[in-house]
C-alpha positions in Angstrom: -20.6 -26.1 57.5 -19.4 -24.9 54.5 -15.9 -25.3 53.7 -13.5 -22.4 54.1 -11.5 -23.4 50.9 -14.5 -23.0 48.7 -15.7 -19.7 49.4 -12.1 -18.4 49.0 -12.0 -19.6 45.9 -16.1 -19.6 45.0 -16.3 -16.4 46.0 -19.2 -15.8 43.3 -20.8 -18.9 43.6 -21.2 -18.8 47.1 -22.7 -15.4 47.0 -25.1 -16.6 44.2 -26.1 -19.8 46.3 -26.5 -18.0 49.4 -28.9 -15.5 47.7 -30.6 -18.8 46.1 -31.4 -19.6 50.2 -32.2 -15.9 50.5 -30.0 -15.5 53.6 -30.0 -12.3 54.4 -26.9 -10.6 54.1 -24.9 -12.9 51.9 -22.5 -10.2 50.9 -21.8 -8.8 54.5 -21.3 -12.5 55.6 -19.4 -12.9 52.6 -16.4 -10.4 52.7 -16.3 -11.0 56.8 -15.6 -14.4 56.2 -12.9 -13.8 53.6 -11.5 -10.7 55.5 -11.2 -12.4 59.3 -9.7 -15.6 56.8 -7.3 -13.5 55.5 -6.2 -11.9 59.3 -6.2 -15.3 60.4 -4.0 -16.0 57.7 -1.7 -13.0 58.0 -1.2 -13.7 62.2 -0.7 -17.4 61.5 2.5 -16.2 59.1 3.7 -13.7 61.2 3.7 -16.2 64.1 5.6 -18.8 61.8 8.0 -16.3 61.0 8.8 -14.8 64.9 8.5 -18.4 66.3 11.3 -19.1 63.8 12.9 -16.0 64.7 13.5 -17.0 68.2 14.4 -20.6 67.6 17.3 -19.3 65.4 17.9 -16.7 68.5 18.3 -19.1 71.2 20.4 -21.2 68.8 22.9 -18.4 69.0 22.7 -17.2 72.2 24.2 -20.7 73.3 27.2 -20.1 71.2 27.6 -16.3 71.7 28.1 -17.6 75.9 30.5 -20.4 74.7 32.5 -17.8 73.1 32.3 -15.9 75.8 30.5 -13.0 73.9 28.9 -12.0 77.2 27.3 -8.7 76.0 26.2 -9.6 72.3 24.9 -12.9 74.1 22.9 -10.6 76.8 21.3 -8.3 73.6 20.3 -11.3 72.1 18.6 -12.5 75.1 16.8 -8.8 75.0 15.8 -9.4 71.5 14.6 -12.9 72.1 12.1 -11.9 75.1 10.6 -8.8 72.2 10.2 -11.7 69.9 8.3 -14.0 72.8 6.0 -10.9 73.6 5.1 -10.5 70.0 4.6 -14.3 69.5 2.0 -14.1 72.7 0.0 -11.1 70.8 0.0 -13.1 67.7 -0.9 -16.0 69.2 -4.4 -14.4 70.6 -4.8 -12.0 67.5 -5.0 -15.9 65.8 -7.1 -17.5 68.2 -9.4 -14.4 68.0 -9.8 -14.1 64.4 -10.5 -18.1 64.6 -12.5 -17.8 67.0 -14.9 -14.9 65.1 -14.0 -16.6 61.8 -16.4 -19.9 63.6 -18.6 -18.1 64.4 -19.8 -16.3 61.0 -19.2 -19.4 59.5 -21.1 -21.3 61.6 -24.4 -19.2 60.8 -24.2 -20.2 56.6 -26.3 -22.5 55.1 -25.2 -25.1 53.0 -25.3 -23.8 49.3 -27.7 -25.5 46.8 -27.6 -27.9 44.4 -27.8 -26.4 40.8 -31.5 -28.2 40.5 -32.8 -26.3 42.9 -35.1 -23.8 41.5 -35.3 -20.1 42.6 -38.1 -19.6 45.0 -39.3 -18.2 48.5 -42.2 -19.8 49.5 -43.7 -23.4 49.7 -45.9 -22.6 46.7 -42.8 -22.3 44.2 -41.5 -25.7 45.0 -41.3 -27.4 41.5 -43.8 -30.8 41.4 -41.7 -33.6 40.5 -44.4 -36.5 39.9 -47.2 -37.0 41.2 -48.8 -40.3 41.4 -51.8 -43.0 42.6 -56.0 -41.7 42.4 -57.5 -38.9 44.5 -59.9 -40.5 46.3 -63.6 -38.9 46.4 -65.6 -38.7 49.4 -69.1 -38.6 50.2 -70.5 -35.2 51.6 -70.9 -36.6 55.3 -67.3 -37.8 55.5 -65.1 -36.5 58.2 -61.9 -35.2 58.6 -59.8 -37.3 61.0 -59.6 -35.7 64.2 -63.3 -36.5 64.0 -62.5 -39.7 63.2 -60.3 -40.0 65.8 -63.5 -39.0 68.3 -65.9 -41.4 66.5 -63.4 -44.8 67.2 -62.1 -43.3 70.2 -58.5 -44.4 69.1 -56.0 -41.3 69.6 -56.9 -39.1 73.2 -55.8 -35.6 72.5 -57.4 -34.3 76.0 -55.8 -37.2 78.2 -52.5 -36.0 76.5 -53.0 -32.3 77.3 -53.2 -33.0 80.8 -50.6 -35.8 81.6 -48.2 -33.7 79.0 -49.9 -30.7 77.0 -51.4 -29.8 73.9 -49.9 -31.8 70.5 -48.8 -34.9 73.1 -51.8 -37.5 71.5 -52.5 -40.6 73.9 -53.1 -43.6 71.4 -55.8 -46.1 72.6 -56.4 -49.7 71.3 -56.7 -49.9 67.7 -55.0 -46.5 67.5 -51.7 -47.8 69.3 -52.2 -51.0 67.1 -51.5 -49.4 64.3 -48.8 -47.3 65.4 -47.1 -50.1 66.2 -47.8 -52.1 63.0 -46.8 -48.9 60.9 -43.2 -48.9 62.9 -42.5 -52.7 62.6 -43.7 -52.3 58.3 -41.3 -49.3 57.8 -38.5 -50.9 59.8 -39.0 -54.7 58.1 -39.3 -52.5 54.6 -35.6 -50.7 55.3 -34.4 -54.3 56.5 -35.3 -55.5 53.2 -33.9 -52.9 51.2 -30.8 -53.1 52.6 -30.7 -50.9 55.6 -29.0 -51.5 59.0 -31.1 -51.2 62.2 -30.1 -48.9 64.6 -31.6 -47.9 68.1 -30.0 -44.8 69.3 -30.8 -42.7 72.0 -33.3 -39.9 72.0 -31.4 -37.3 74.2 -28.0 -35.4 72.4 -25.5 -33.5 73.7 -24.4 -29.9 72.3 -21.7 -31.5 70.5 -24.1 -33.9 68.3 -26.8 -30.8 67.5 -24.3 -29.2 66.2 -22.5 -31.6 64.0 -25.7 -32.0 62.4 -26.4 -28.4 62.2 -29.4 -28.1 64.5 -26.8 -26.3 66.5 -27.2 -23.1 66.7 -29.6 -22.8 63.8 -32.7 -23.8 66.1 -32.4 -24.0 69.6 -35.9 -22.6 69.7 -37.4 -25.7 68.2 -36.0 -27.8 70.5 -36.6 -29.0 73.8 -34.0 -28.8 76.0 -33.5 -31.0 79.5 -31.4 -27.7 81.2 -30.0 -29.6 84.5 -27.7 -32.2 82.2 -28.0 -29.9 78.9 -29.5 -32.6 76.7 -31.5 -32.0 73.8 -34.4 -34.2 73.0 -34.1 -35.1 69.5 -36.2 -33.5 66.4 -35.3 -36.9 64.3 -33.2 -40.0 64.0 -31.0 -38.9 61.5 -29.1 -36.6 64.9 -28.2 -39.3 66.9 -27.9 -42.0 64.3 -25.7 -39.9 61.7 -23.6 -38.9 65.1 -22.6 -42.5 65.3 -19.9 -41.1 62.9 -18.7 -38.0 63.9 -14.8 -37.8 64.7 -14.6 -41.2 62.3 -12.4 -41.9 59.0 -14.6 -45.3 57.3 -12.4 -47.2 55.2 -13.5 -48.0 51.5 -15.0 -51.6 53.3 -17.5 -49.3 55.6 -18.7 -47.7 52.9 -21.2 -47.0 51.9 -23.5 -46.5 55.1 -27.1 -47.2 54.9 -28.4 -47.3 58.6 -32.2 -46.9 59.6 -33.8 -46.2 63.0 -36.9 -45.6 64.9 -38.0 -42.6 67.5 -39.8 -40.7 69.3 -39.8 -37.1 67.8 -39.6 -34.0 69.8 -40.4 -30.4 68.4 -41.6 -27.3 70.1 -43.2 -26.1 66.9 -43.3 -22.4 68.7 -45.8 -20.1 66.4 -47.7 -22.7 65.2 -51.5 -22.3 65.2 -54.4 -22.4 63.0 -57.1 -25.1 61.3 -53.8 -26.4 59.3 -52.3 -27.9 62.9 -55.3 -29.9 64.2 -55.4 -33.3 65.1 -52.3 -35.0 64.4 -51.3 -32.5 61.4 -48.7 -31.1 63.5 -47.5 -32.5 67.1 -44.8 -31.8 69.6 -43.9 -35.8 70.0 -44.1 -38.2 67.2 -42.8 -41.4 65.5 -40.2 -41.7 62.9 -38.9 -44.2 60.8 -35.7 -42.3 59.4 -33.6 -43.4 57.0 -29.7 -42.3 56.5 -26.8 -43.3 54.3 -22.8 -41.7 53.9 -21.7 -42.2 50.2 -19.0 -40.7 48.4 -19.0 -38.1 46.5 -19.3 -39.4 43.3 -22.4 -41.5 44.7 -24.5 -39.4 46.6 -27.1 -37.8 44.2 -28.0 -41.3 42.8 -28.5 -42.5 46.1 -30.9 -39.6 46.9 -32.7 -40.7 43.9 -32.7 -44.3 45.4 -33.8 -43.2 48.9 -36.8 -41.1 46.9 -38.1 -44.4 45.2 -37.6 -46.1 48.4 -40.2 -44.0 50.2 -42.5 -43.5 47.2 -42.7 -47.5 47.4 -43.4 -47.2 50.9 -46.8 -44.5 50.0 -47.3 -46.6 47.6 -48.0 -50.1 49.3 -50.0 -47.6 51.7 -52.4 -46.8 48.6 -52.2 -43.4 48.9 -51.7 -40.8 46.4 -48.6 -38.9 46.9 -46.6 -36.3 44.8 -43.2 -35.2 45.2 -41.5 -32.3 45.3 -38.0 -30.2 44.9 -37.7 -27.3 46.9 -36.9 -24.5 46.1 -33.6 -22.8 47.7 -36.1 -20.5 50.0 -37.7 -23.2 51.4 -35.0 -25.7 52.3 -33.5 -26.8 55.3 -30.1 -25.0 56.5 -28.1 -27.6 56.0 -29.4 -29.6 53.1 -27.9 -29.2 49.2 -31.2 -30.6 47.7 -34.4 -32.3 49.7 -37.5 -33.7 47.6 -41.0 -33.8 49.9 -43.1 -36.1 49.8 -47.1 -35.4 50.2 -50.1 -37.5 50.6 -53.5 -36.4 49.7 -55.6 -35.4 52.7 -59.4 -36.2 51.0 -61.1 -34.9 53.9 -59.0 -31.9 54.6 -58.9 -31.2 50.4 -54.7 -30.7 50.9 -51.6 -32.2 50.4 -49.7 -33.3 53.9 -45.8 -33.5 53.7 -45.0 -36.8 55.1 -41.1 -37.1 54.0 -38.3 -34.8 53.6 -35.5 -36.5 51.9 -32.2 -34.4 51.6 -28.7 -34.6 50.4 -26.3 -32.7 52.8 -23.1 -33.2 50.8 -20.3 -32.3 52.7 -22.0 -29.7 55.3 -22.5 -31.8 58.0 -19.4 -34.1 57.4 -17.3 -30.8 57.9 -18.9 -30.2 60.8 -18.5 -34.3 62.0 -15.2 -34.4 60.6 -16.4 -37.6 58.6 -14.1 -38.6 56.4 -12.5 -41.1 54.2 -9.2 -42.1 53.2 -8.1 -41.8 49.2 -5.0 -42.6 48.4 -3.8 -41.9 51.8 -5.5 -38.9 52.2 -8.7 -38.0 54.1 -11.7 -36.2 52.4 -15.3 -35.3 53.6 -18.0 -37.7 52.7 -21.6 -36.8 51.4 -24.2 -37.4 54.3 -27.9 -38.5 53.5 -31.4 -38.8 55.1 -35.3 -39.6 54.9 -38.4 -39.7 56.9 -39.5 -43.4 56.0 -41.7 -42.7 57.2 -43.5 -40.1 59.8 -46.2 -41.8 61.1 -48.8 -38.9 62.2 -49.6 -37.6 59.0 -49.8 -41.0 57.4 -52.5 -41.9 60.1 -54.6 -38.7 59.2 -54.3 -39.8 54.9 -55.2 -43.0 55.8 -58.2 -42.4 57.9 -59.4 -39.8 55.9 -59.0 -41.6 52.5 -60.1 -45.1 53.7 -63.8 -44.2 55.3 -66.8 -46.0 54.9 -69.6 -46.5 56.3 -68.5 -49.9 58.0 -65.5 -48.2 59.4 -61.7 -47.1 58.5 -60.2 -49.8 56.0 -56.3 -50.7 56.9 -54.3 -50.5 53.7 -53.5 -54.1 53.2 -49.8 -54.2 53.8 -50.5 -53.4 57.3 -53.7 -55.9 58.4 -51.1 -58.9 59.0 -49.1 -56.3 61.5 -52.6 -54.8 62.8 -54.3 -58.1 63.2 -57.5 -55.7 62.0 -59.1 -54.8 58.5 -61.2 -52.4 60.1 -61.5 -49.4 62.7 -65.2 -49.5 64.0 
């Protein structure tokens, strides 16, 4: 959530940012915000003032009735019960121009970093790098949900009817690798400095919305309506939740937690050749990687968490690129997210495989994650990555790695697989 302070004194640049994300109706949103701030402002003042009023009131009523001032004491007594009405209808007028002050606040998106480039659509996202060989297939070579058939390793039908459609069933080899994909992302973020986590996979209203899937998208989520539970879209949720209502001290800092999950996303609307197979599912794996930094340290480390996972696509043998969004196409919450793509050689296209995102203080505003400088508390800068999501990193790696033999397993994962092939 942004932070009320800054748009009443960023007026401009919060209108110029907001139009950057292309919310519609920045200015509207805008002068509400500032006007219901300023009501809010105005009642809480007024309230001060009576509250004050009828402190210094009852003060004198005691000694107007030790002086025996019976009738000045009774006409201050009147007067005191006016101010107690009026301090009741100030007292709601505040709650109720907090209450509608939340709520349009609520509904902004974070404002973008000044890297971000202007932009709509996924095709004005500005390539970054782009690195490793496209790999060129033979004419016969499939795509991977034929693949998928041919070594009977992933069971899309079996799913659909335990589950439903985009809820795979992983045989054999195809659950061997899942597995070794998990344990070679989580041994990688071990290594780089990262501290496990196992959190749970169900949130409460409470954590979707310090996170700000709450109430931006209720629709891509599922929702368990008996105990009203979410089932999470990612890690970083429940894991970056750990913190919420906390003050670290400078020897917590800075975080630098990873986790593994199952993934759960409606994905309502989505249809066409560009979701088959295991481009686009309703449960999936997740490696996710998140950190709390300072301030003054939070851009390097997104720059940090980038390498990272282009190391990671990068012991896979894949070619990747990356990419800065542009402020049309980011998350509502995120100051500045770099994607990262593998080539698809069957499917001819890139496949985003990692969104990695600084936040700033957005969520922390909305966590109340703070530290202490000086003896004062101030918001900390929240971070996260996919590191990685496994689905799409199956499909580049069966596609790329076909031959007639069989699928070749990159060769960071054969000592996890306990296989160099998929025949």
């Amino acid at each position: 959530m942004l932070q009320l302070s800054f748009i009443r004194e960023n007026k401009e640049a919060t209108l110029a940012g907001l139009k950057k994300k292309r919310f519609a109706n920045a200015e509207t949103a805008v002068e509400q915000v500032l006007a219901l701030d300023q009501q809010r402002r105005e009642a809480q003042k007024e309230l001060e003032d009576v509250l004050a009023r009828s402190n210094a009131k009852a003060k004198e009523i005691g000694a107007l009735m030790k002086a025996g001032q019976k009738a000045e004491a009774d006409a201050a007594k009147a007067e005191t019960a006016e101010l107690k009405t009026r301090s009741k209808e100030l007292e709601d007028s505040l709650k109720t121009a907090e209450q509608q002050l939340q709520e349009v606040l609520v509904t902004l998106p974070n404002l973008p970093h000044s890297s971000v480039p202007e932009g709509r659509t996924p095709e004005e996202n500005e390539v970054v790098l782009q690195n490793g060989e496209i790999p060129v297939l033979p004419e016969s070579a499939l795509p991977h949900w034929e693949l998928i058939k041919k070594y009977e390793i992933i069971d899309f039908e079996l799913g659909n009817k335990i589950t439903g459609a985009g809820f795979p069933v992983y045989r054999g080899k195809g659950a061997r690798i899942q597995r070794a994909m998990i344990n070679f992302f989580l041994d990688e973020a071990l290594k780089a400095g990262y501290f496990e986590i196992q959190p749970p996979i169900l949130i409460n209203e409470d954590s979707g919305f310090g996170t700000g899937q709450l109430p931006d998208k209720e629709g891509q989520m599922y929702f368990a309506t008996e105990d009203k539970l979410y089932l999470i879209p990612t890690a970083e949720v429940p894991i970056t939740n750990l913190y919420r209502d906390v003050i670290l001290s400078d020897n917590q800092l800075p975080v630098r937690n990873v986790g593994h999950t199952p993934c759960f996303r409606r994905e309502a609307g989505s249809w066409g050749a560009h979701v088959r197979g295991l481009n686009r599912l309703h449960q999936f794996d997740k490696v996710e990687i998140v950190q709390i930094r300072k301030p003054e340290e939070s851009y390097q480390a997104l720059e940090d968490m980038s390498r990272y996972v282009q190391s990671l696509l990068q012991k896979l043998e894949l070619p990747y690129r990356v990419l800065r969004l542009c402020g049309g196409d980011m998350g509502f919450a995120s100051a500045l997210t770099y994607d990262m793509e593998v080539w698809s050689a069957a499917q001819q296209r890139w496949l985003e495989v990692s969104s990695v995102s600084n936040f700033e203080t957005f969520q922390a505003n909305r966590l109340k994650l703070r530290y202490r400088v000086e003896g004062k508390t101030q918001l900390l800068h929240t971070l996260n990555g996919s590191a990685l999501a496994l689905p799409r990193i199956l499909a580049a790696i069966l596609e790329n790695n076909q031959t007639p033999e069989g699928v070749r397993i990159p060769k960071v994962l054969v000592p996890y697989c306990g296989f160099e092939l998929i025949n």
